[in-house]
C-alpha positions as CSV (number, residue, x, y, z in Angstrom):
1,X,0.0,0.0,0.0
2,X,1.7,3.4,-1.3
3,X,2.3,5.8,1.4
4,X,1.6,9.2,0.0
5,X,2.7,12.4,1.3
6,X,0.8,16.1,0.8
7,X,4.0,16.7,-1.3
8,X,3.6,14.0,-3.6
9,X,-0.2,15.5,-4.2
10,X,1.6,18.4,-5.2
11,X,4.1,17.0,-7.6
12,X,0.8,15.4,-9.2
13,X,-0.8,18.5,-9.2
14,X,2.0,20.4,-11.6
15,X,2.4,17.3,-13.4
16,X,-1.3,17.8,-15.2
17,X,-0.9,21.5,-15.0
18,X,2.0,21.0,-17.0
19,X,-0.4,18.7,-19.4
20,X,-2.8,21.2,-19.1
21,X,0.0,23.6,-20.7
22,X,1.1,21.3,-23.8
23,X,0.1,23.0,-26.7
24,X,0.2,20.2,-28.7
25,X,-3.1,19.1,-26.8
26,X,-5.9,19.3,-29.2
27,X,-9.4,18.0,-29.7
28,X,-10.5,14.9,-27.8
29,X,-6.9,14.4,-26.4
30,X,-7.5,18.1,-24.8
31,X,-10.6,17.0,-24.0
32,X,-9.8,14.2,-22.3
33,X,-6.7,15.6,-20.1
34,X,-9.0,18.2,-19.1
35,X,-11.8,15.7,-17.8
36,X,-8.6,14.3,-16.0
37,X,-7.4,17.6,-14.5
38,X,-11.1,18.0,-12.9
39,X,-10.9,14.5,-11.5
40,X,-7.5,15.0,-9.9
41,X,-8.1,18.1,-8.7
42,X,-11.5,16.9,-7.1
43,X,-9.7,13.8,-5.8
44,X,-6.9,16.7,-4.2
45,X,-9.6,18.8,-2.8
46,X,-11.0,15.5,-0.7
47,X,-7.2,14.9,0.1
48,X,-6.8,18.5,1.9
49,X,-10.2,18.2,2.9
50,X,-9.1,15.3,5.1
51,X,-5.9,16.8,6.1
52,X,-7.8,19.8,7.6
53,X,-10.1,18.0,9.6
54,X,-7.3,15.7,11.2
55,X,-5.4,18.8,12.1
56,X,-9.1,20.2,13.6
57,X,-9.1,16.9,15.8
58,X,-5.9,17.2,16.9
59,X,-6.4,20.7,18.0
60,X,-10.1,19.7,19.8
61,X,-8.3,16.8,21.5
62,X,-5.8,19.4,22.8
63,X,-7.8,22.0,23.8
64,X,-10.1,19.1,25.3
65,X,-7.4,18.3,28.0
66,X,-7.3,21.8,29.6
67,X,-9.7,21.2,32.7
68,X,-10.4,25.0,32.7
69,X,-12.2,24.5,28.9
70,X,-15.9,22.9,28.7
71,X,-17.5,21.4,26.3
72,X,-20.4,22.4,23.8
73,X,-23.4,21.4,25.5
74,X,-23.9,19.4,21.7
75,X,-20.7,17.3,22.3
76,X,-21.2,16.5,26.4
């Protein structure tokens, strides 16, 4: 199982920009690499999306272990 890295999303990312870029691109080949960029870059948006909400969790958990903070009365 590949162990990704937020760096390797962007090396993927400039890799289909730089697709995106080749002028040679035309018709349904164009066409097709765009379809690709969408997907890629909606596949990206779900990988930071994640990321965030980790980082949120992390930052709830600590905050959670100060005794001076309560919680929502949503979350008790």
């Amino acid at each position: 199982m590949p162990r990704n890295k937020l760096s390797d999303l962007n090396d993927h990312l400039f890799m289909e920009l730089e697709r995106l870029n080749d002028e040679s691109l035309t018709g349904a080949d164009l066409e097709t690499e765009i379809k690709r960029g969408k997907a890629i870059a909606s596949l990206a948006t779900n990988i930071v999306n994640s990321g965030e909400l980790v980082i949120k969790a992390a930052r709830f958990q600590e905050e959670r272990l100060d005794a001076s903070k309560c919680l929502p009365e949503t979350l008790a």
